[in-house]
Z-matrix of the N, CA and C atoms (Angstrom, degrees):
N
C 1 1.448
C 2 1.533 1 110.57
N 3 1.026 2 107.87 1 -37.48
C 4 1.943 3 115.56 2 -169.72
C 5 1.882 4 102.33 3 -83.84
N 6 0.930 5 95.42 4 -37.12
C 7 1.884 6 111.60 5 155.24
C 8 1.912 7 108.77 6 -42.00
N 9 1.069 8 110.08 7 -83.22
C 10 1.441 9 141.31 8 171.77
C 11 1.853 10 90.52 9 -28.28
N 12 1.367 11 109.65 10 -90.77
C 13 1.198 12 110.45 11 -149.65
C 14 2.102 13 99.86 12 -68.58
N 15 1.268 14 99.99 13 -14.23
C 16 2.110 15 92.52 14 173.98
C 17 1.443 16 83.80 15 -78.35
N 18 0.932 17 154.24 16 -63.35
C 19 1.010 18 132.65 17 -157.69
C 20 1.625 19 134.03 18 -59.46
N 21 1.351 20 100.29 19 -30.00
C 22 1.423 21 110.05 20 -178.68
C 23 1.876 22 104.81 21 -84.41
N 24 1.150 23 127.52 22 -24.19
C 25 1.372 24 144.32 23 117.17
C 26 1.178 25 136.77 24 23.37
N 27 1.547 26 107.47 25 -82.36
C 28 1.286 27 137.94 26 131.12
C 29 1.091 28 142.10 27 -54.89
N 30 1.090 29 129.29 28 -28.41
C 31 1.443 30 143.59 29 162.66
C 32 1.807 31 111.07 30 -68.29
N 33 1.102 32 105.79 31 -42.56
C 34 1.692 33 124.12 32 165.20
C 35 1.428 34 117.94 33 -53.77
N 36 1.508 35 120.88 34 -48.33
C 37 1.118 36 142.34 35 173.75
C 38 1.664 37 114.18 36 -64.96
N 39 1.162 38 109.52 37 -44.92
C 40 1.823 39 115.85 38 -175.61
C 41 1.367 40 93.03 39 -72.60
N 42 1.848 41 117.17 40 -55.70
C 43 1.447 42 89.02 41 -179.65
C 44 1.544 43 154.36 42 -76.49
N 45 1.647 44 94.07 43 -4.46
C 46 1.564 45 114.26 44 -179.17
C 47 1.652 46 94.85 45 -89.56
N 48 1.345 47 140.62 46 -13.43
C 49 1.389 48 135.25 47 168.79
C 50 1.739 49 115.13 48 -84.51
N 51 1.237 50 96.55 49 -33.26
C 52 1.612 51 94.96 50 -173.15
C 53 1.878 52 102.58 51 -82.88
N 54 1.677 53 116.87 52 -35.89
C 55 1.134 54 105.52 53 164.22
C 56 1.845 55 129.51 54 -77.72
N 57 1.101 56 124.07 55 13.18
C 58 1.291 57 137.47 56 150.78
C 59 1.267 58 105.77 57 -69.85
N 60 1.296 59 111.29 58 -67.84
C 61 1.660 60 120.19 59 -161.49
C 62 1.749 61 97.83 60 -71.47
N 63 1.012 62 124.38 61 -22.72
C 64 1.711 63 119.15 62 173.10
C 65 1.678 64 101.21 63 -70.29
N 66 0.887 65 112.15 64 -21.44
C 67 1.478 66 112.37 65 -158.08
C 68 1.814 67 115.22 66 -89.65
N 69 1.606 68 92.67 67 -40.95
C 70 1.711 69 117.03 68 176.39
C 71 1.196 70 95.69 69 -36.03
N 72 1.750 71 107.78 70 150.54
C 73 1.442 72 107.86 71 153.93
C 74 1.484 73 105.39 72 -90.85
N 75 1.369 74 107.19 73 149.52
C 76 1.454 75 110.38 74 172.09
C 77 1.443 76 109.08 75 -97.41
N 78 1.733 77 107.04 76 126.87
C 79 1.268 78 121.74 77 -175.72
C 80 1.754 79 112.38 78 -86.69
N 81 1.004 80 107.59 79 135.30
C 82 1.581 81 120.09 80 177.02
C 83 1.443 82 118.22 81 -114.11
N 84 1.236 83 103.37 82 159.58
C 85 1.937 84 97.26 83 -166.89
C 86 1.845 85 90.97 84 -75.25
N 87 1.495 86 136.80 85 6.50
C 88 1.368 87 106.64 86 -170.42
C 89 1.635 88 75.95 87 -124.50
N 90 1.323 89 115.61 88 13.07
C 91 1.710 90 99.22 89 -170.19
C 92 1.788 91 99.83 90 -94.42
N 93 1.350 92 114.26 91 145.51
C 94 1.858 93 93.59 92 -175.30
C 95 1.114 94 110.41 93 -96.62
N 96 1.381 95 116.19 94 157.47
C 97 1.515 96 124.76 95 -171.45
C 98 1.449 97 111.12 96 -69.35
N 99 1.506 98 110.52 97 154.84
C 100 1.216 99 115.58 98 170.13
C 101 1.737 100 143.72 99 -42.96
N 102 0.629 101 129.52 100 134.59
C 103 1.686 102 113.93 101 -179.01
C 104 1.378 103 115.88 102 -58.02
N 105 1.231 104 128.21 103 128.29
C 106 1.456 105 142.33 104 157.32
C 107 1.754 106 79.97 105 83.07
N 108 1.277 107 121.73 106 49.95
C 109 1.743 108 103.04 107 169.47
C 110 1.886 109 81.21 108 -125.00
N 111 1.511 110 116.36 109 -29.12
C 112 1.635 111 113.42 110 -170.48
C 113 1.175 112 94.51 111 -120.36
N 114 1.528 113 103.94 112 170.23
C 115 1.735 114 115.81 113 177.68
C 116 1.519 115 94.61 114 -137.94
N 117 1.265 116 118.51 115 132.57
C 118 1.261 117 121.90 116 137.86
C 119 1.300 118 143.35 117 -17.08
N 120 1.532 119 118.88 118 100.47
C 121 2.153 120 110.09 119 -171.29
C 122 1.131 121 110.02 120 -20.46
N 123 1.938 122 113.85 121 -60.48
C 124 1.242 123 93.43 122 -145.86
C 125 1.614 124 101.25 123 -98.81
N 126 1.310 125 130.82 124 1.33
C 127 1.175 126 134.01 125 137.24
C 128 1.567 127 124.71 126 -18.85
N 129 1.353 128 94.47 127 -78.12
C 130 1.710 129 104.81 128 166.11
C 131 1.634 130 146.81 129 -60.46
N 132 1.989 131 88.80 130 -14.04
C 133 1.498 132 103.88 131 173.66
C 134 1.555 133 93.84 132 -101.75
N 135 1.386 134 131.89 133 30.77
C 136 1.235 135 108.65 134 175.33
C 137 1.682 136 98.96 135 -128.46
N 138 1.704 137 112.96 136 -15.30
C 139 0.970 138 134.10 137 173.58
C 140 1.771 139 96.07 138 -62.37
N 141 1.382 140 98.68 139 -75.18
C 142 1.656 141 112.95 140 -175.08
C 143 1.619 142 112.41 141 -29.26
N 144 1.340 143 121.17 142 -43.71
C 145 1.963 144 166.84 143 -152.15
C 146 1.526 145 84.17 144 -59.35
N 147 1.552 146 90.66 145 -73.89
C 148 1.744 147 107.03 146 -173.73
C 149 1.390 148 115.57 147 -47.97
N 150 1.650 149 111.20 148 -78.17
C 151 1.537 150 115.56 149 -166.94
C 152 1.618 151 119.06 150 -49.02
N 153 1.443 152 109.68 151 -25.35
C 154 1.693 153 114.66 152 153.48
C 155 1.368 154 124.24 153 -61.11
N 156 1.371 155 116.22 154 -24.17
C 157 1.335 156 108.14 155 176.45
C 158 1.297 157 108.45 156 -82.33
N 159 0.978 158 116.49 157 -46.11
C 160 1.578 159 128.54 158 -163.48
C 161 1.909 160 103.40 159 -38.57
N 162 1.489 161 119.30 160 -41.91
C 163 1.348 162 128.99 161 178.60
C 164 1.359 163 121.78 162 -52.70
N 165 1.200 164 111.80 163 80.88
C 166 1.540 165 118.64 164 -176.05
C 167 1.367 166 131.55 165 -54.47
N 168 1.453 167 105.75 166 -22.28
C 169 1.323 168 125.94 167 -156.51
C 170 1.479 169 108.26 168 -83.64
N 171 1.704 170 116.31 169 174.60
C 172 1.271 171 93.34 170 -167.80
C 173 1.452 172 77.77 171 -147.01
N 174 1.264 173 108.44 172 160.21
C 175 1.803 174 144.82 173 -115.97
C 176 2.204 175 83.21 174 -73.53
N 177 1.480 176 109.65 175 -30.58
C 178 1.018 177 103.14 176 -160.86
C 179 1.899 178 107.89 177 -92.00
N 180 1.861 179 111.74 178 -6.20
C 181 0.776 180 90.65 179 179.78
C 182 1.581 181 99.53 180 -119.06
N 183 0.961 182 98.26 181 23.50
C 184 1.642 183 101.39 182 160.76
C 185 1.582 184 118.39 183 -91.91
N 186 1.224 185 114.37 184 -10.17
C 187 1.802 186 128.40 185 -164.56
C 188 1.880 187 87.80 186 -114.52
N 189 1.369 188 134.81 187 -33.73
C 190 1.674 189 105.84 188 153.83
C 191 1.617 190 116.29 189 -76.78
N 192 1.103 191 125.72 190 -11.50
C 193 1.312 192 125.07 191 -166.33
C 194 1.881 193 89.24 192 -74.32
N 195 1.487 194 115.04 193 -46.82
C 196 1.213 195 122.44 194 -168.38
C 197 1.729 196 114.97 195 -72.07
N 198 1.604 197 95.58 196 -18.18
C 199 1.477 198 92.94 197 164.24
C 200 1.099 199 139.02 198 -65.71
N 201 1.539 200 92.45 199 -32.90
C 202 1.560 201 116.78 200 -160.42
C 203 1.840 202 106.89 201 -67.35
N 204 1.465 203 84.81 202 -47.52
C 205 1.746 204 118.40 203 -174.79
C 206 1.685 205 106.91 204 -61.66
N 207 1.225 206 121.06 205 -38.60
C 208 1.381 207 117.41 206 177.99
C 209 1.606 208 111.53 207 -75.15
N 210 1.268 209 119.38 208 -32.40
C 211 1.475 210 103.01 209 159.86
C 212 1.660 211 137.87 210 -42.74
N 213 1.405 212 93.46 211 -9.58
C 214 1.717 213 83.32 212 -176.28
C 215 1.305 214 83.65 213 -158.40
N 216 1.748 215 102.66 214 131.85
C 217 1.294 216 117.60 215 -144.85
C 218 1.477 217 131.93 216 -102.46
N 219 1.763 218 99.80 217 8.58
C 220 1.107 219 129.21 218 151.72
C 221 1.339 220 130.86 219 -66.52
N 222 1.840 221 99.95 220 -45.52
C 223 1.699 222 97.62 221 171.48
C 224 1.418 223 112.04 222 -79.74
N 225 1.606 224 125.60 223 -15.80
C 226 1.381 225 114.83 224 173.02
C 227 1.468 226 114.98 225 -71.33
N 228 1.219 227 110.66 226 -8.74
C 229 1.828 228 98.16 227 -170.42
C 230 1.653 229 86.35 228 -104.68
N 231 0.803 230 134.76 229 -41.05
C 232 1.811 231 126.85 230 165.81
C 233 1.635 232 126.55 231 -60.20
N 234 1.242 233 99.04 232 -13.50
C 235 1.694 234 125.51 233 146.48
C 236 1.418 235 124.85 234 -43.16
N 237 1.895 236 104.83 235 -57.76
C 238 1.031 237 107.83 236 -151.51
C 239 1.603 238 108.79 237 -111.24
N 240 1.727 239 115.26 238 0.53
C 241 1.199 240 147.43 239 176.69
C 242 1.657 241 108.75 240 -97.90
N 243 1.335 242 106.67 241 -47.78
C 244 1.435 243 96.45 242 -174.49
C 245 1.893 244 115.35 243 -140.69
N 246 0.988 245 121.77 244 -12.68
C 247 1.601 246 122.63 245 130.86
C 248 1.439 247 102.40 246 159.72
N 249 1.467 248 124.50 247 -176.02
C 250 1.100 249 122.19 248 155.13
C 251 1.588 250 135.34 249 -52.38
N 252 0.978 251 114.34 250 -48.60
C 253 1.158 252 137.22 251 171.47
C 254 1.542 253 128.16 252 -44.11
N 255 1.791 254 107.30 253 -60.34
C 256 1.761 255 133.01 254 168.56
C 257 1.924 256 80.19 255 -55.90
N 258 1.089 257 132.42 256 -85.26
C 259 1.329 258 130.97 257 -136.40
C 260 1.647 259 94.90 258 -60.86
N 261 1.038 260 118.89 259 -77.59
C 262 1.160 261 108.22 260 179.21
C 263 1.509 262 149.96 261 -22.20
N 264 1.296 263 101.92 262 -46.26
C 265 1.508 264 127.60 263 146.24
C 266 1.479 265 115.53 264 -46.19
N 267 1.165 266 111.59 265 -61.38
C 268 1.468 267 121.30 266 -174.36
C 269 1.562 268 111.22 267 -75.52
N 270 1.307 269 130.93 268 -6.69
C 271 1.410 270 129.05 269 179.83
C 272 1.731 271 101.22 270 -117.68
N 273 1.176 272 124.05 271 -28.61
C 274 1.225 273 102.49 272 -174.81
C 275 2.038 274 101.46 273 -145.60
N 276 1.400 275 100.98 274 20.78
C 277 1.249 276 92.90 275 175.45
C 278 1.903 277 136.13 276 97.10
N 279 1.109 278 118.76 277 153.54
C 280 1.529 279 115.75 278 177.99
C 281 1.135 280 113.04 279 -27.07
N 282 1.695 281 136.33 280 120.25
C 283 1.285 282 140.64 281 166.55
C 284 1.245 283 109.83 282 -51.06
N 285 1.671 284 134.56 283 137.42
C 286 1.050 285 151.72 284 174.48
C 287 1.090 286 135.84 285 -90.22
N 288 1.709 287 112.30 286 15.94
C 289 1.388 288 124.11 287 172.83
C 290 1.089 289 99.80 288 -92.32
């Protein structure tokens, strides 16, 4: 019985994957990408442009902020994944500069 029903299971599975994949469009290097799936270079270097500016801080109080943060070793590995800044915030709150 437990035979029976993995199998029918599987059989469920091949066909809800193979009718997805029948369905996909197939992308070609001359076919154009989807909307909002790509961005434009210089789109994205102007995106990138911004969120660098936005960092007010300056070199020395970003290097105690990083002190603070390596003491506890949760905000250092969220440090080093998602920046100084996100972790810090997120472990001990609004920066005070």
């Amino acid at each position: 019985m437990k035979t029976l029903v993995l199998l029918v299971l599987c059989s469920l599975a091949v066909i809800c994957l193979a009718s997805d994949a029948a369905s996909a469009p197939q992308l070609t290097n001359d076919a154009p990408a989807q909307d909002g799936m790509f961005v434009d270079k210089n789109q994205a270097t102007e995106v990138v442009r911004q969120k660098r500016a936005t960092s007010s801080l300056s070199l020395t109080q970003l290097e105690s902020l990083k002190e603070i943060c390596e003491a506890n070793l949760s905000c250092e590995h969220m440090m080093d994944t998602h920046g100084i800044i996100a972790a810090y915030t997120a472990y001990y709150g609004p920066i005070n500069y």
